[in-house]
Phi, psi and omega in degrees: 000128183291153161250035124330282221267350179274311166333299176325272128014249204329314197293319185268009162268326166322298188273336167272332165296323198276348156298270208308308191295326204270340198269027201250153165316316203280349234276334209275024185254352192331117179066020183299341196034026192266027208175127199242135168245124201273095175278168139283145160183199186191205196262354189246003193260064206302293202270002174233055145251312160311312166298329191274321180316306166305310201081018177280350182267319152300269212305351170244022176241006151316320202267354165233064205022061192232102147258213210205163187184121182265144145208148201283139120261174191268343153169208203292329198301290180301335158341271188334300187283031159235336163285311187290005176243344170086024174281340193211141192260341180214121172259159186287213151319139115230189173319154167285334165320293241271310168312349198240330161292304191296290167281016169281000207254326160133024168312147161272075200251163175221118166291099192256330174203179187222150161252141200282127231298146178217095182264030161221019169264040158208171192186145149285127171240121174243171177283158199304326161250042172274118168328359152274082199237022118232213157336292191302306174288036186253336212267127159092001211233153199256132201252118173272170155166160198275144171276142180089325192280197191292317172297353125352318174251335165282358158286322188297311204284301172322288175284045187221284176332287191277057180008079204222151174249172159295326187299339182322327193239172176267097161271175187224077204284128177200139190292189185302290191310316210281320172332297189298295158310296195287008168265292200278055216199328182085022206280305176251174171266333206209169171218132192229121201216194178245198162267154346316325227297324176341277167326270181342308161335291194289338150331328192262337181043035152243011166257159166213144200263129160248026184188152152211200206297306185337299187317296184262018151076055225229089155330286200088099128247173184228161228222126178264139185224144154220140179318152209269014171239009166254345175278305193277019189235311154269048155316329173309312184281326159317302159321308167299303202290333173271138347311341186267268164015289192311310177321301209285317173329325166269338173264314172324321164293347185243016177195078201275325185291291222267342175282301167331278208292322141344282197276005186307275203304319195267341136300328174079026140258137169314130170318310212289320154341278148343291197265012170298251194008312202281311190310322173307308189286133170276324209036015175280123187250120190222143172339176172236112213246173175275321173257020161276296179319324186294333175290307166317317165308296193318303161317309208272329165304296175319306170326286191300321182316321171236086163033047159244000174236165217256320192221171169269105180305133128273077225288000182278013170264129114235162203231107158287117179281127179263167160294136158267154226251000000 
Protein backbone atom coordinates (compact mmCIF):
# COMPACT_ATOMS: atom_id res chain seq x y z
CA UNK A 1 0.00 0.00 0.00
CA UNK A 2 1.53 3.36 -1.02
CA UNK A 3 1.11 5.95 1.96
CA UNK A 4 -1.31 8.07 -0.26
CA UNK A 5 -3.38 5.56 -0.36
CA UNK A 6 -2.71 3.77 3.53
CA UNK A 7 -3.16 8.13 4.61
CA UNK A 8 -6.25 7.86 2.47
CA UNK A 9 -7.36 4.43 4.24
CA UNK A 10 -6.59 5.59 7.89
CA UNK A 11 -8.77 8.81 7.52
CA UNK A 12 -11.26 7.19 6.02
CA UNK A 13 -11.67 4.70 8.59
CA UNK A 14 -11.17 7.02 11.33
CA UNK A 15 -14.28 8.99 10.21
CA UNK A 16 -16.88 6.83 9.62
CA UNK A 17 -16.01 4.65 12.88
CA UNK A 18 -15.73 7.75 15.23
CA UNK A 19 -19.37 8.94 12.83
CA UNK A 20 -20.83 6.00 13.67
CA UNK A 21 -19.95 5.36 17.23
CA UNK A 22 -20.85 9.41 17.96
CA UNK A 23 -24.77 8.71 15.95
CA UNK A 24 -24.95 5.28 18.81
CA UNK A 25 -27.76 6.13 21.58
CA UNK A 26 -24.95 5.23 24.07
CA UNK A 27 -22.82 8.18 22.37
CA UNK A 28 -23.34 10.38 25.82
CA UNK A 29 -20.84 8.49 27.61
CA UNK A 30 -18.29 10.07 25.06
CA UNK A 31 -14.60 9.83 25.99
CA UNK A 32 -15.19 8.64 29.66
CA UNK A 33 -11.98 6.33 29.12
CA UNK A 34 -12.98 4.42 32.36
CA UNK A 35 -12.98 1.06 30.91
CA UNK A 36 -10.36 -1.16 28.88
CA UNK A 37 -11.60 -3.96 26.40
CA UNK A 38 -9.58 -6.63 26.60
CA UNK A 39 -9.33 -8.37 22.85
CA UNK A 40 -8.01 -11.81 22.07
CA UNK A 41 -6.63 -12.76 17.92
CA UNK A 42 -4.21 -14.20 16.72
CA UNK A 43 -2.04 -14.73 13.31
CA UNK A 44 -5.36 -15.78 11.27
CA UNK A 45 -7.03 -12.71 12.64
CA UNK A 46 -7.17 -10.71 9.44
CA UNK A 47 -9.67 -8.08 9.88
CA UNK A 48 -9.14 -7.27 13.59
CA UNK A 49 -5.37 -7.06 13.00
CA UNK A 50 -6.28 -4.34 10.51
CA UNK A 51 -8.36 -2.48 13.03
CA UNK A 52 -5.72 -2.54 15.60
CA UNK A 53 -3.40 -1.46 13.18
CA UNK A 54 -5.27 1.38 12.07
CA UNK A 55 -6.67 2.67 14.99
CA UNK A 56 -9.77 2.42 13.67
CA UNK A 57 -11.60 0.28 16.60
CA UNK A 58 -10.46 2.78 19.22
CA UNK A 59 -11.75 5.83 17.43
CA UNK A 60 -15.08 4.12 17.38
CA UNK A 61 -15.44 2.64 21.14
CA UNK A 62 -13.64 6.43 22.16
CA UNK A 63 -16.88 7.90 22.24
CA UNK A 64 -18.35 5.05 24.55
CA UNK A 65 -15.56 4.95 27.00
CA UNK A 66 -13.77 2.30 25.87
CA UNK A 67 -10.22 1.46 25.01
CA UNK A 68 -8.68 -1.47 24.00
CA UNK A 69 -5.67 -3.90 25.11
CA UNK A 70 -4.45 -6.75 22.63
CA UNK A 71 -3.16 -9.91 23.35
CA UNK A 72 -1.67 -12.41 20.82
CA UNK A 73 -2.37 -16.42 20.94
CA UNK A 74 -0.93 -19.01 19.08
CA UNK A 75 -4.85 -20.22 18.44
CA UNK A 76 -8.48 -20.53 19.43
CA UNK A 77 -8.26 -22.82 22.01
CA UNK A 78 -6.08 -21.24 24.41
CA UNK A 79 -8.01 -17.68 22.96
CA UNK A 80 -11.01 -19.14 24.65
CA UNK A 81 -9.68 -20.72 27.95
CA UNK A 82 -8.49 -17.16 28.79
CA UNK A 83 -12.18 -15.57 27.81
CA UNK A 84 -13.42 -18.43 29.83
CA UNK A 85 -11.12 -17.23 32.97
CA UNK A 86 -12.16 -14.04 32.57
CA UNK A 87 -8.09 -13.03 31.16
CA UNK A 88 -10.04 -11.38 28.17
CA UNK A 89 -13.47 -9.85 27.24
CA UNK A 90 -13.49 -10.70 23.45
CA UNK A 91 -12.26 -12.73 20.89
CA UNK A 92 -10.99 -12.32 18.27
CA UNK A 93 -12.16 -15.22 14.78
CA UNK A 94 -11.87 -18.64 15.62
CA UNK A 95 -12.26 -22.12 14.23
CA UNK A 96 -16.22 -23.36 14.73
CA UNK A 97 -14.32 -25.98 16.31
CA UNK A 98 -12.78 -24.34 19.16
CA UNK A 99 -16.44 -22.72 20.88
CA UNK A 100 -17.42 -26.37 21.14
CA UNK A 101 -14.46 -27.64 22.78
CA UNK A 102 -14.84 -24.43 25.14
CA UNK A 103 -18.09 -25.08 26.03
CA UNK A 104 -17.65 -28.78 26.64
CA UNK A 105 -15.23 -27.44 29.28
CA UNK A 106 -18.21 -25.48 31.06
CA UNK A 107 -17.13 -21.73 29.08
CA UNK A 108 -19.87 -19.03 29.64
CA UNK A 109 -19.23 -17.99 25.88
CA UNK A 110 -21.88 -15.92 23.99
CA UNK A 111 -21.35 -16.19 20.26
CA UNK A 112 -21.63 -12.33 18.64
CA UNK A 113 -20.95 -12.76 14.57
CA UNK A 114 -19.47 -15.48 12.24
CA UNK A 115 -17.65 -15.06 8.91
CA UNK A 116 -19.22 -16.89 6.45
CA UNK A 117 -17.90 -20.46 5.59
CA UNK A 118 -14.49 -20.73 3.61
CA UNK A 119 -13.85 -24.17 2.91
CA UNK A 120 -10.21 -23.83 1.19
CA UNK A 121 -8.89 -21.79 3.33
CA UNK A 122 -7.29 -25.06 5.80
CA UNK A 123 -5.61 -28.38 3.95
CA UNK A 124 -3.75 -31.43 4.59
CA UNK A 125 -0.73 -31.15 3.57
CA UNK A 126 2.05 -33.43 2.71
CA UNK A 127 5.58 -32.78 1.26
CA UNK A 128 5.94 -32.88 -2.71
CA UNK A 129 7.67 -36.13 -2.68
CA UNK A 130 5.87 -37.75 -0.36
CA UNK A 131 4.06 -41.36 -1.31
CA UNK A 132 1.01 -39.72 -0.29
CA UNK A 133 -1.27 -38.85 -2.63
CA UNK A 134 -4.53 -39.24 -1.09
CA UNK A 135 -6.76 -39.46 2.24
CA UNK A 136 -6.68 -42.67 2.14
CA UNK A 137 -2.79 -43.20 2.53
CA UNK A 138 -2.93 -41.11 5.73
CA UNK A 139 -3.84 -44.56 7.19
CA UNK A 140 -0.97 -46.15 9.98
CA UNK A 141 1.04 -42.21 9.25
CA UNK A 142 1.64 -39.55 11.68
CA UNK A 143 -0.45 -36.34 11.22
CA UNK A 144 0.41 -32.85 13.29
CA UNK A 145 -3.13 -30.42 13.57
CA UNK A 146 -3.73 -28.14 16.57
CA UNK A 147 -6.10 -29.66 18.71
CA UNK A 148 -9.99 -28.30 18.88
CA UNK A 149 -8.88 -26.18 15.94
CA UNK A 150 -11.14 -26.26 12.55
CA UNK A 151 -8.53 -28.44 11.27
CA UNK A 152 -9.25 -30.68 13.79
CA UNK A 153 -12.16 -31.30 12.26
CA UNK A 154 -11.29 -31.47 8.30
CA UNK A 155 -8.99 -34.07 9.40
CA UNK A 156 -11.94 -35.92 11.23
CA UNK A 157 -14.16 -35.30 8.58
CA UNK A 158 -11.60 -36.01 5.72
CA UNK A 159 -10.73 -39.52 7.10
CA UNK A 160 -14.58 -40.53 7.45
CA UNK A 161 -14.75 -39.87 3.85
CA UNK A 162 -11.85 -42.08 2.79
CA UNK A 163 -13.46 -44.68 4.98
CA UNK A 164 -10.92 -44.37 7.47
CA UNK A 165 -11.54 -44.04 11.90
CA UNK A 166 -9.49 -41.67 13.59
CA UNK A 167 -7.39 -44.56 15.40
CA UNK A 168 -6.59 -45.00 11.82
CA UNK A 169 -3.66 -42.25 12.38
CA UNK A 170 -0.89 -41.31 14.73
CA UNK A 171 -2.19 -37.48 15.45
CA UNK A 172 0.33 -35.52 16.63
CA UNK A 173 -1.45 -32.38 18.44
CA UNK A 174 1.40 -29.25 18.16
CA UNK A 175 0.08 -25.57 17.97
CA UNK A 176 0.96 -23.92 14.08
CA UNK A 177 4.80 -22.87 14.36
CA UNK A 178 5.56 -26.56 16.37
CA UNK A 179 3.61 -28.05 13.02
CA UNK A 180 5.44 -26.40 11.05
CA UNK A 181 8.76 -27.39 12.32
CA UNK A 182 7.89 -31.21 12.22
CA UNK A 183 6.37 -31.59 8.84
CA UNK A 184 9.32 -29.62 7.64
CA UNK A 185 11.91 -31.64 9.53
CA UNK A 186 10.30 -34.48 8.56
CA UNK A 187 9.16 -35.24 12.10
CA UNK A 188 5.24 -36.11 10.80
CA UNK A 189 3.90 -37.60 7.18
CA UNK A 190 1.50 -35.06 6.69
CA UNK A 191 0.50 -31.47 8.27
CA UNK A 192 -3.21 -30.20 8.78
CA UNK A 193 -3.61 -26.39 9.29
CA UNK A 194 -5.27 -23.16 8.28
CA UNK A 195 -4.80 -19.70 6.60
CA UNK A 196 -2.01 -17.73 6.50
CA UNK A 197 -0.32 -21.01 7.28
CA UNK A 198 -1.14 -22.48 4.12
CA UNK A 199 -0.17 -19.98 2.04
CA UNK A 200 3.19 -19.55 3.82
CA UNK A 201 3.80 -23.22 3.45
CA UNK A 202 3.43 -23.31 0.14
CA UNK A 203 5.75 -20.49 -0.86
CA UNK A 204 8.24 -22.76 -1.08
CA UNK A 205 6.48 -25.30 -3.60
CA UNK A 206 7.57 -28.13 -1.87
CA UNK A 207 4.28 -28.97 -0.37
CA UNK A 208 0.91 -30.64 -2.17
CA UNK A 209 -2.21 -30.17 -0.47
CA UNK A 210 -4.14 -33.39 -0.61
CA UNK A 211 -7.59 -32.43 0.61
CA UNK A 212 -9.27 -29.29 1.83
CA UNK A 213 -12.69 -28.26 3.07
CA UNK A 214 -14.24 -28.77 -0.37
CA UNK A 215 -13.51 -32.38 -0.21
CA UNK A 216 -14.91 -33.84 2.97
CA UNK A 217 -17.99 -30.85 2.56
CA UNK A 218 -15.98 -29.05 5.46
CA UNK A 219 -17.44 -25.13 5.63
CA UNK A 220 -14.83 -23.96 8.00
CA UNK A 221 -16.32 -21.13 9.37
CA UNK A 222 -15.38 -18.68 11.87
CA UNK A 223 -16.69 -17.17 15.05
CA UNK A 224 -16.12 -13.82 17.13
CA UNK A 225 -17.25 -14.47 20.97
CA UNK A 226 -17.27 -12.75 24.11
CA UNK A 227 -17.72 -13.96 27.76
CA UNK A 228 -21.52 -13.97 28.38
CA UNK A 229 -21.20 -11.37 31.23
CA UNK A 230 -19.61 -8.88 29.15
CA UNK A 231 -22.22 -9.56 26.22
CA UNK A 232 -24.70 -8.59 28.62
CA UNK A 233 -23.27 -5.67 29.75
CA UNK A 234 -22.11 -4.01 26.46
CA UNK A 235 -24.08 -4.53 23.30
CA UNK A 236 -23.24 -1.37 22.91
CA UNK A 237 -19.61 -1.87 22.12
CA UNK A 238 -20.33 -5.48 20.72
CA UNK A 239 -22.27 -3.35 18.03
CA UNK A 240 -19.84 -1.13 17.48
CA UNK A 241 -16.98 -3.72 16.74
CA UNK A 242 -19.29 -6.13 14.48
CA UNK A 243 -19.79 -3.12 12.51
CA UNK A 244 -16.37 -1.92 12.21
CA UNK A 245 -15.34 -6.02 11.35
CA UNK A 246 -18.11 -5.70 8.74
CA UNK A 247 -16.81 -2.37 7.21
CA UNK A 248 -13.21 -3.56 7.13
CA UNK A 249 -14.13 -7.27 5.53
CA UNK A 250 -15.69 -5.48 2.43
CA UNK A 251 -12.97 -3.38 1.96
CA UNK A 252 -10.36 -5.65 1.99
CA UNK A 253 -12.25 -8.01 -0.33
CA UNK A 254 -12.55 -5.05 -2.76
CA UNK A 255 -9.11 -4.06 -2.42
CA UNK A 256 -7.15 -7.23 -1.94
CA UNK A 257 -3.40 -5.95 -3.26
CA UNK A 258 -3.68 -2.96 -0.92
CA UNK A 259 -5.06 -5.40 2.14
CA UNK A 260 -1.82 -7.34 1.27
CA UNK A 261 0.29 -5.08 1.46
CA UNK A 262 -0.67 -3.36 4.67
CA UNK A 263 -0.84 -6.49 6.68
CA UNK A 264 2.76 -8.06 4.99
CA UNK A 265 5.12 -6.23 7.87
CA UNK A 266 2.41 -7.19 10.71
CA UNK A 267 2.34 -10.71 9.50
CA UNK A 268 6.03 -11.27 8.91
CA UNK A 269 4.73 -12.76 5.24
CA UNK A 270 5.38 -11.45 1.75
CA UNK A 271 2.09 -9.57 0.18
CA UNK A 272 1.85 -11.99 -2.36
CA UNK A 273 1.22 -14.78 0.43
CA UNK A 274 -1.16 -12.53 2.42
CA UNK A 275 -3.12 -12.04 -0.91
CA UNK A 276 -2.73 -16.40 -1.87
CA UNK A 277 -4.20 -16.50 1.67
CA UNK A 278 -7.10 -13.86 1.32
CA UNK A 279 -8.66 -15.30 -1.50
CA UNK A 280 -9.35 -18.26 0.54
CA UNK A 281 -11.08 -16.47 3.01
CA UNK A 282 -14.62 -14.50 2.82
CA UNK A 283 -13.85 -12.20 5.38
CA UNK A 284 -17.72 -11.77 5.02
CA UNK A 285 -18.87 -10.90 8.77
CA UNK A 286 -22.30 -12.11 9.71
CA UNK A 287 -25.09 -12.91 12.20
CA UNK A 288 -24.60 -15.97 13.78
CA UNK A 289 -27.75 -17.71 12.31
CA UNK A 290 -29.94 -21.07 12.78
CA UNK A 291 -28.05 -22.36 10.22
CA UNK A 292 -24.49 -22.12 11.39
CA UNK A 293 -25.53 -23.21 14.86
CA UNK A 294 -27.14 -26.62 12.95
CA UNK A 295 -23.41 -26.85 11.67
CA UNK A 296 -22.05 -26.27 14.56
CA UNK A 297 -24.45 -29.55 16.35
CA UNK A 298 -23.25 -31.40 13.41
CA UNK A 299 -19.55 -30.83 14.29
CA UNK A 300 -20.08 -31.12 18.01
CA UNK A 301 -21.91 -34.45 17.41
CA UNK A 302 -19.16 -35.87 15.16
CA UNK A 303 -16.37 -34.88 17.68
CA UNK A 304 -18.39 -36.66 20.28
CA UNK A 305 -19.07 -40.16 18.12
CA UNK A 306 -15.63 -40.46 18.23
CA UNK A 307 -14.64 -39.81 21.97
CA UNK A 308 -12.91 -36.28 21.22
CA UNK A 309 -15.52 -34.54 23.10
CA UNK A 310 -16.06 -35.27 27.27
CA UNK A 311 -19.79 -34.63 26.38
CA UNK A 312 -22.70 -34.59 24.35
CA UNK A 313 -23.60 -30.74 23.40
CA UNK A 314 -26.65 -28.91 22.88
CA UNK A 315 -25.89 -25.64 20.62
CA UNK A 316 -29.59 -24.71 21.13
CA UNK A 317 -28.16 -23.68 25.24
CA UNK A 318 -25.79 -21.58 23.35
CA UNK A 319 -26.20 -17.78 24.13
CA UNK A 320 -26.08 -15.88 21.02
CA UNK A 321 -25.97 -11.95 20.30
CA UNK A 322 -28.19 -9.96 18.24
CA UNK A 323 -26.90 -6.67 16.34
CA UNK A 324 -28.68 -3.82 17.24
CA UNK A 325 -30.25 -2.25 14.45
Amino acid sequence: MTSSAFALRRRWLLRTAVGAALMSPFASRAFAGEETLRIGFQKSSTLLILLKAEGALDAALAPLGVKTQWFEFTSGLPTLEALNVGSIDFSADVADTVPLFAQAAGARLTYVAQEAPSPEAQAILVPKDSPIRAVADLKGKKVAVAKAAGAHYLLLKSLEKAGLKWRDIEPAYLQPADGRAAFERGAVDAWVVWEPFVAAVQKGKDVRVVADGKYADVGYRRYYLASASYAARRADVLNAIVSELRKTGQWAKRNPGEAAEFLSPLFGLDAATIALSNTRRSLDVRPVDDEALGEQQKIADAFTAEKLLPKKLALRDVAVWAPRR
